[in-house]
RODO-2510 file (C-alpha; in nm, 4 decimals, decimal comma):
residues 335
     n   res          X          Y          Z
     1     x     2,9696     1,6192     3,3910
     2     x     2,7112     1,8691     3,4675
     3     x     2,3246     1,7948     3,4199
     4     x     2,3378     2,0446     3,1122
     5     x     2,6318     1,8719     2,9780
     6     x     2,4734     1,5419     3,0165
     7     x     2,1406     1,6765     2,8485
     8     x     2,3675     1,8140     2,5753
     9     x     2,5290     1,4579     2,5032
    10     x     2,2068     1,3189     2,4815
    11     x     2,1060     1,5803     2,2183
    12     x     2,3391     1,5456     1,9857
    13     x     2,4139     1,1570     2,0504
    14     x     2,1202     1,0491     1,9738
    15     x     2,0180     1,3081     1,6750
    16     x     1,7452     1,4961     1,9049
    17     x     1,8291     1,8585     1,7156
    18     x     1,7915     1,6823     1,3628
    19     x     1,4785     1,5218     1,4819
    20     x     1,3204     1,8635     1,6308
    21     x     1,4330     2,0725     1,3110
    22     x     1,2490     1,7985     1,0969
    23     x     0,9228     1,8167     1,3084
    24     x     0,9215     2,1744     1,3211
    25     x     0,9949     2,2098     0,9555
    26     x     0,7223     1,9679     0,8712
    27     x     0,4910     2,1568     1,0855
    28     x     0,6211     2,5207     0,9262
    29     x     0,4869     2,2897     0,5694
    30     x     0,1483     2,2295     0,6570
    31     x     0,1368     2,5484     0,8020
    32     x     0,1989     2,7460     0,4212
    33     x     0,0217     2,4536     0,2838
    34     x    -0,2714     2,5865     0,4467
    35     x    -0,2365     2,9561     0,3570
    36     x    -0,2239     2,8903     0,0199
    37     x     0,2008     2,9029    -0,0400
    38     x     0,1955     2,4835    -0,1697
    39     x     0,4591     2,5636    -0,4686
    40     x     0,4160     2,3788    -0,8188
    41     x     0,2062     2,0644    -0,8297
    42     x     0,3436     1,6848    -0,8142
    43     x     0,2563     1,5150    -1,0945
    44     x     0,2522     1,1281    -1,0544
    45     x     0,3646     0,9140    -1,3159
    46     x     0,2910     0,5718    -1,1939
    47     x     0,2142     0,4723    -0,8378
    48     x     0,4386     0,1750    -0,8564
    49     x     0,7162     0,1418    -0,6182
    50     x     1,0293    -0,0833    -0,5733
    51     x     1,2767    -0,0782    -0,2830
    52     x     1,5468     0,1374    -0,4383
    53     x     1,1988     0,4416    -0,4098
    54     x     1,1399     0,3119    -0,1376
    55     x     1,4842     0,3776     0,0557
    56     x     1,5208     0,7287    -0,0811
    57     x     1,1660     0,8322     0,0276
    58     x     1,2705     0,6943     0,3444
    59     x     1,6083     0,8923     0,3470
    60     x     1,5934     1,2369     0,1734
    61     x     1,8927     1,4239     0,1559
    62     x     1,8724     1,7221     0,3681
    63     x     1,5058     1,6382     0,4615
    64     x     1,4439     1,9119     0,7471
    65     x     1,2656     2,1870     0,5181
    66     x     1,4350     2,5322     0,4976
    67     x     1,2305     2,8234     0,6466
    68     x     1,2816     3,1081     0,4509
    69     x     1,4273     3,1639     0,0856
    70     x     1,7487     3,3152     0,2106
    71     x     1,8216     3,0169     0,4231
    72     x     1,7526     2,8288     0,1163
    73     x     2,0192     3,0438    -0,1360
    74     x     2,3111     3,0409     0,1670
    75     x     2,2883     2,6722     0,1086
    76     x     2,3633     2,6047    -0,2258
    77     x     2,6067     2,8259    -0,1928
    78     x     2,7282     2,5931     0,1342
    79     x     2,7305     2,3257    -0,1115
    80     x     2,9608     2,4662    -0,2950
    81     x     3,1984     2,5339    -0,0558
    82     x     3,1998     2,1647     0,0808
    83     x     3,2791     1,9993    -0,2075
    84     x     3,5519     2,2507    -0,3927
    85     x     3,5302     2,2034    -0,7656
    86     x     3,1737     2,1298    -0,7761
    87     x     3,0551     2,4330    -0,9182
    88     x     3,3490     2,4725    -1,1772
    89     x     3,3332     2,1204    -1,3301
    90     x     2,9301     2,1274    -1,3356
    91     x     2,9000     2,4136    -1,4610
    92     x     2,6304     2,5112    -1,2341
    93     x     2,4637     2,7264    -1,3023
    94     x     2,4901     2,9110    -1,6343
    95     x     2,2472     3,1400    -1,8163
    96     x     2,0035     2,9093    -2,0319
    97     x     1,8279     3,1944    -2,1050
    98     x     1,5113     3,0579    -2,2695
    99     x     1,5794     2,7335    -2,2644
   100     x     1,4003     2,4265    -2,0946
   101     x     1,5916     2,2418    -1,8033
   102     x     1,5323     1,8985    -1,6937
   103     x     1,7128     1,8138    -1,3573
   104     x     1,6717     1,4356    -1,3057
   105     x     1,6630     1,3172    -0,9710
   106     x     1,6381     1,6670    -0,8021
   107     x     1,5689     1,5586    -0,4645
   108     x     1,4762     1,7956    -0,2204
   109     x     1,4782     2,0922    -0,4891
   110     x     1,9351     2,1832    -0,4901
   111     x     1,9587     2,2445    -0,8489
   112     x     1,5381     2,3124    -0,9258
   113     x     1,5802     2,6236    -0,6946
   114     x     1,9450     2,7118    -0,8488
   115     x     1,8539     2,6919    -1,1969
   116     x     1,5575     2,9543    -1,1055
   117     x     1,7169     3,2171    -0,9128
   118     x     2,0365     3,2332    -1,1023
   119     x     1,9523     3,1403    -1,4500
   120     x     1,7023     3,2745    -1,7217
   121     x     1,5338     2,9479    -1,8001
   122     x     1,1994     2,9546    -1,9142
   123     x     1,1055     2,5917    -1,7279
   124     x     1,2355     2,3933    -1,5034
   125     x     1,1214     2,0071    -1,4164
   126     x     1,3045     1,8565    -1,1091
   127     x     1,1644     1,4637    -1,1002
   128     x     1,2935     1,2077    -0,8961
   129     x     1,1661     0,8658    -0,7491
   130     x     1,0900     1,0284    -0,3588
   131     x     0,7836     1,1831    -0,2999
   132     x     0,8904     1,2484     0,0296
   133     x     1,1939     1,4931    -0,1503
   134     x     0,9426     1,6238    -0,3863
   135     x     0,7342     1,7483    -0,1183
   136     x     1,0393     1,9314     0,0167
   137     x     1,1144     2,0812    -0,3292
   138     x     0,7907     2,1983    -0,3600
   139     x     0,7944     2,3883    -0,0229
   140     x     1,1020     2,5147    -0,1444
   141     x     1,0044     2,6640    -0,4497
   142     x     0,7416     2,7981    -0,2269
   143     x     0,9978     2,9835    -0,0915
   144     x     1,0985     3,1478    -0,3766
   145     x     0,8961     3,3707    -0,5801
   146     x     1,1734     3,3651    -0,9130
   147     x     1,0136     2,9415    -0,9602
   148     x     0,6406     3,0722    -1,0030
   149     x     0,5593     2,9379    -1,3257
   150     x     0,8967     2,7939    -1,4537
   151     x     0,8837     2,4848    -1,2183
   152     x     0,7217     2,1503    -1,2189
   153     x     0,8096     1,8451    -1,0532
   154     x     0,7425     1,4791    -1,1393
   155     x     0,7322     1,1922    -0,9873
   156     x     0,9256     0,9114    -1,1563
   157     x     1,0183     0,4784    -1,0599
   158     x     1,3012     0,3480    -1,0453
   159     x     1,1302     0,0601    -1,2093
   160     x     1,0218     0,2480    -1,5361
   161     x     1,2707     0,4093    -1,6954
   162     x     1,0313     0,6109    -1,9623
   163     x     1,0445     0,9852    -1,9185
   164     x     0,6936     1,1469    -1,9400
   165     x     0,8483     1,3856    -2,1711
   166     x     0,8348     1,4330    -2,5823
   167     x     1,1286     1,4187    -2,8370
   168     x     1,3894     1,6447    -2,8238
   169     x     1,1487     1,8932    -2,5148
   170     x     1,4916     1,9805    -2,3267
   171     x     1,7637     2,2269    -2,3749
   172     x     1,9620     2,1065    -2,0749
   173     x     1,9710     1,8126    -1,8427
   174     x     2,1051     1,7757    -1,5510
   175     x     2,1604     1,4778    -1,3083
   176     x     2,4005     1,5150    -1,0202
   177     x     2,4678     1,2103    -0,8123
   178     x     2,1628     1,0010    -0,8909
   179     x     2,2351     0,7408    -1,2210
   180     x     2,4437     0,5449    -0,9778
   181     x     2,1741     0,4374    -0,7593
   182     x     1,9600     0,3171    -1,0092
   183     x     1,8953    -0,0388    -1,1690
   184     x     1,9473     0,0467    -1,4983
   185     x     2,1538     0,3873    -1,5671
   186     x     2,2018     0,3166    -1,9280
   187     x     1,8089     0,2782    -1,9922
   188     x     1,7779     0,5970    -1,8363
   189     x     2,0683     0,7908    -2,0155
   190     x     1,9037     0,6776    -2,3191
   191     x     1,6133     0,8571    -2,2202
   192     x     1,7838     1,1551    -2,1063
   193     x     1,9490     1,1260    -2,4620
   194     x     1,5887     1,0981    -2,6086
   195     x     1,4734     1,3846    -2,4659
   196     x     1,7382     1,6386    -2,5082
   197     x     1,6959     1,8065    -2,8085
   198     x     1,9449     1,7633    -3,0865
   199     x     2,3124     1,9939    -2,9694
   200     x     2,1478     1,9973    -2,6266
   201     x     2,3595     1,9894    -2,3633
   202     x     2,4358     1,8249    -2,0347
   203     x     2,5976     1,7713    -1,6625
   204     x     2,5925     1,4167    -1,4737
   205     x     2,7683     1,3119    -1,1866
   206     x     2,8530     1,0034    -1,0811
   207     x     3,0716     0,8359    -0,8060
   208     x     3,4275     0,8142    -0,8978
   209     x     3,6414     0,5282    -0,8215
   210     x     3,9495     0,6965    -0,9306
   211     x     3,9087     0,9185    -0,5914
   212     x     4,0797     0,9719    -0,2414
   213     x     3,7270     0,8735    -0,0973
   214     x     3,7737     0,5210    -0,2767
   215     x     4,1513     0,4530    -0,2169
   216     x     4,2669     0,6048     0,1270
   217     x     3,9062     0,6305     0,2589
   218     x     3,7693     0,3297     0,2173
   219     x     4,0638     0,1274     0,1364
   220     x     4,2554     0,2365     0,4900
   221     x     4,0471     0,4350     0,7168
   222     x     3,7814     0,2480     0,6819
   223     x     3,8788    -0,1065     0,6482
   224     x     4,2141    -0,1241     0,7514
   225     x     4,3103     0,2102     1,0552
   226     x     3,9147     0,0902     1,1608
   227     x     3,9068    -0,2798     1,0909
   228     x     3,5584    -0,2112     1,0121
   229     x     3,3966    -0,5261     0,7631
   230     x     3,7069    -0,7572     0,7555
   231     x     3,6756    -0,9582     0,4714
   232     x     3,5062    -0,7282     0,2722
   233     x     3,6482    -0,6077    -0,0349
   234     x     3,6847    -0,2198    -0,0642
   235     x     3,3798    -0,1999    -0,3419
   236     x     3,1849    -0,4023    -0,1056
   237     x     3,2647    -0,1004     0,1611
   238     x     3,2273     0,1682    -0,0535
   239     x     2,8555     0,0714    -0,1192
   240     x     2,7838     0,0178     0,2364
   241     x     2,9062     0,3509     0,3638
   242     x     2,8832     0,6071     0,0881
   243     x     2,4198     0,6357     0,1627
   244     x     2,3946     0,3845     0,4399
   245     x     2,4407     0,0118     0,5257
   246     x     2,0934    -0,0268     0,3611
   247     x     2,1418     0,1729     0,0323
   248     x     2,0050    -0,0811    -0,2139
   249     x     2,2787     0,0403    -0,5342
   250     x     2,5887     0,3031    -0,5199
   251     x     2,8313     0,2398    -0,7339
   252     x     3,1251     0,4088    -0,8780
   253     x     3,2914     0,4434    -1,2210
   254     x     3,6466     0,4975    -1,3448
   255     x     3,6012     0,8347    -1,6431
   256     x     3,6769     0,6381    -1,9428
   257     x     3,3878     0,3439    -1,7927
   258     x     3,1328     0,5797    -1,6908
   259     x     3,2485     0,7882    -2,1053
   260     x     3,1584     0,4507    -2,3008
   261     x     2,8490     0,4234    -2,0926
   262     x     2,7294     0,8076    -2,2144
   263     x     2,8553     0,7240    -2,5742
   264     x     2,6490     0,4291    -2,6023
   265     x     2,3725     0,6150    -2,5099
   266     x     2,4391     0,7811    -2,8051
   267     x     2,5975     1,1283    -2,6243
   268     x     2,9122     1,2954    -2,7121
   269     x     3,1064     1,2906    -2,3783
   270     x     3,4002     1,4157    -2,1741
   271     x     3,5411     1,3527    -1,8012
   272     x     3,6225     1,6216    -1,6552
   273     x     3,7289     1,4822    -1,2926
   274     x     3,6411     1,4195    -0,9683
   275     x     3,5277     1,7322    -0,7446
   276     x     3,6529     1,7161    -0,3677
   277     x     3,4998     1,7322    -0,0870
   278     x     3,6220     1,8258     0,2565
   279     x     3,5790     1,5143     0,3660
   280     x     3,8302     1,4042     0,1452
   281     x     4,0747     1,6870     0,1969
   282     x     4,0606     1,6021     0,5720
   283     x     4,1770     1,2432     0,4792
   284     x     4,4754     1,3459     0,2852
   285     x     4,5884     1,5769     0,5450
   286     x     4,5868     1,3098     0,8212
   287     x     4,6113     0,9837     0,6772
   288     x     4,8132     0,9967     0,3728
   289     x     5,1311     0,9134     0,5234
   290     x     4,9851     0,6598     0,7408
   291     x     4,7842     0,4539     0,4448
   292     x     5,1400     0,5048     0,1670
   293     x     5,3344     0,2821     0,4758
   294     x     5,1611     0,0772     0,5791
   295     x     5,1944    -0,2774     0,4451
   296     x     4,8695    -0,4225     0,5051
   297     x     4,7114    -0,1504     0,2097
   298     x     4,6671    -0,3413    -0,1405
   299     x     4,8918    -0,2504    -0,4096
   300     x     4,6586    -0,0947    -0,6262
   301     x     4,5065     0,1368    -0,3713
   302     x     4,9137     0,2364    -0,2122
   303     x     5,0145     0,3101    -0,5708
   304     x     4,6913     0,4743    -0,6814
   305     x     4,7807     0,7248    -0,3370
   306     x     5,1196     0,7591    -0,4074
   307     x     5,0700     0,8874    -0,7626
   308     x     4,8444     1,1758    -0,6282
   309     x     5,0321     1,5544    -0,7300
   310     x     4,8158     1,8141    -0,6157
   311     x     4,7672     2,1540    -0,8048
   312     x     4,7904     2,5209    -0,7160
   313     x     4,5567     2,4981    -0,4355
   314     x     4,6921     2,1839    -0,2624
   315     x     4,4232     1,9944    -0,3649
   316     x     4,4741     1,6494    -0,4968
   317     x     4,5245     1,5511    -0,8642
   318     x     4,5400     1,1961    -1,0387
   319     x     4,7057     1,3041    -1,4357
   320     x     4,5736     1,6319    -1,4945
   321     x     4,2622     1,5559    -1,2989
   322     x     4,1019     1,5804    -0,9536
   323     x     4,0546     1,3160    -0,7551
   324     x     3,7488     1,3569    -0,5776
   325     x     3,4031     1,1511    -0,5252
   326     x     3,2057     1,3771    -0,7697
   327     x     3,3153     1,2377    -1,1074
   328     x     3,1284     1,5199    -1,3330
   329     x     3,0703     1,4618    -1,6900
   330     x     3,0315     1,7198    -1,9792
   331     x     2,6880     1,5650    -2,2258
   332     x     2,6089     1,6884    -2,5636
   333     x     2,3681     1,4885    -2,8031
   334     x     2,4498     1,5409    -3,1818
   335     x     2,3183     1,7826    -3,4157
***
């Protein structure tokens, strides 16, 4: 191995480009910080903290910032191309055309930037527990001049599940991928419920246990084809591996679980599936056959695989669903 080659393996081994991109981003932050382009204000809501903030301040999705507002469009619509049948169950991202959106748990600024540039909304609020993804999603809508005005962010606990918001002040809500991470996803549905005004509407998603990520993921490749965790039982896996060993919550519903949840909450709801991701489509490619014979797979997780169909596009079905991580709920409080 040449001394470039060697220099190349250490790069990428040891995460030296994601580390560089980070630093420079930051530094490309305080750099339009200090000409004036900061974006909308954070507005704290308590300065409490408890270790399920703390982890995801520590461990922002896509933390290194984006650099222009191009860069920043291309990937949403990247997004949408790794996990097929995210944008057609979510129904992101509509018109709303006048309406007020409320994307809880926005992280570094997805959906807050998406709602802007390809909807008519009047405001948007992106809050979520990680200052350190607020600051990105603030630099973000820096980027783009289409949030000026229609954007605020908030900074919320995981501990206090009150929204700063009034009665019925919402049109929309929106929460993709965040409710099952938190200690108490019921108290906060109720508040989503509380604060989406009456025939408002909604889009949630939540892990899906009724997906090839759960059954032939975890339940072979990782714990059986790997031997990863022996002993462990395949929900035990699943939280360890889906946001890191040191995630404190990730769970993962079956639709007519996660349905009851929403209804008690007082919402009209419907499951409309799991969207894929690539990851997933990988698996079933080039483990299927392997997990469906061998003996050592539990029953429920062999006949959950060998049930699969797939539709038009080969991609895998479980009923008339899809079977994919992104279990992706339809919300809609009563008039």
């Amino acid at each position: 191995m040449s001394a470039a080659q060697r220099l190349a393996s250490k790069v990428f081994r040891f995460g030296i480009v994601p580390r560089v991109k980070q630093r420079a981003g930051a530094a490309y932050m305080d750099l339009r910080a200090r000409r004036g382009h900061t974006g909308p204000p954070i507005r704290e809501v308590a300065d409490e903290h408890n270790r399920v903030d703390d982890y995801w301040t520590g461990h922002t999705v896509n933390s290194a910032p984006f650099l222009t507002a191009r860069q920043s469009a291309r990937y949403l619509e990247w997004r949408f191309r790794e996990y097929p049948l995210f944008r057609e169950l979510s129904g992101l991202y509509g018109r709303h055309d006048g309406e007020a959106i409320l994307d809880y748990g926005c992280g570094p600024g997805n959906d807050v930037v998406g709602f802007a540039i390809h909807t008519g909304a009047r405001r948007i609020v992106g809050a979520d527990v990680s200052p350190s993804a607020l600051r990105l999603a603030r630099h973000r809508a820096s980027l783009h001049p289409e949030t000026e005005g229609r954007v605020e962010l908030v900074r919320l606990t995981d501990d206090h599940t009150g929204l700063p918001f009034a009665d019925g002040e919402f049109d929309f809500v929106s929460s993709q991928g965040v409710l099952h991470h938190t200690s108490d996803p019921l108290a906060i549905l109720r508040e989503l419920h509380r604060v989406l005004r009456p025939g408002g509407e909604g889009s949630i998603m939540v892990y899906n246990r009724d997906s090839v990520w759960f059954h032939l993921h975890v339940a072979w490749e990782l714990l059986i084809r790997d031997g990863r965790w022996p002993g462990r039982t395949a929900e035990e896996v699943f939280h360890m591996t889906t946001d890191g060993e040191d995630c404190p919550i990730a769970n993962c519903y079956r639709g007519p679980e996660f349905v009851a949840l929403l209804e008690e909450a007082g919402f009209e709801a419907r499951y409309l599936g799991g969207y894929l991701s690539q990851w997933e489509l990988r698996a079933m490619q080039e483990s299927w056959g392997f997990a469906i014979a061998d003996e050592r797979l539990p029953a429920e997780h062999a006949e959950f695989l060998r049930s699969l169909r797939y539709d038009y596009n080969h991609r895998p079905m479980i009923g008339d669903l899809h079977a994919g991580i992104g279990g992706t709920y339809r919300i809609r409080k009563p008039a």
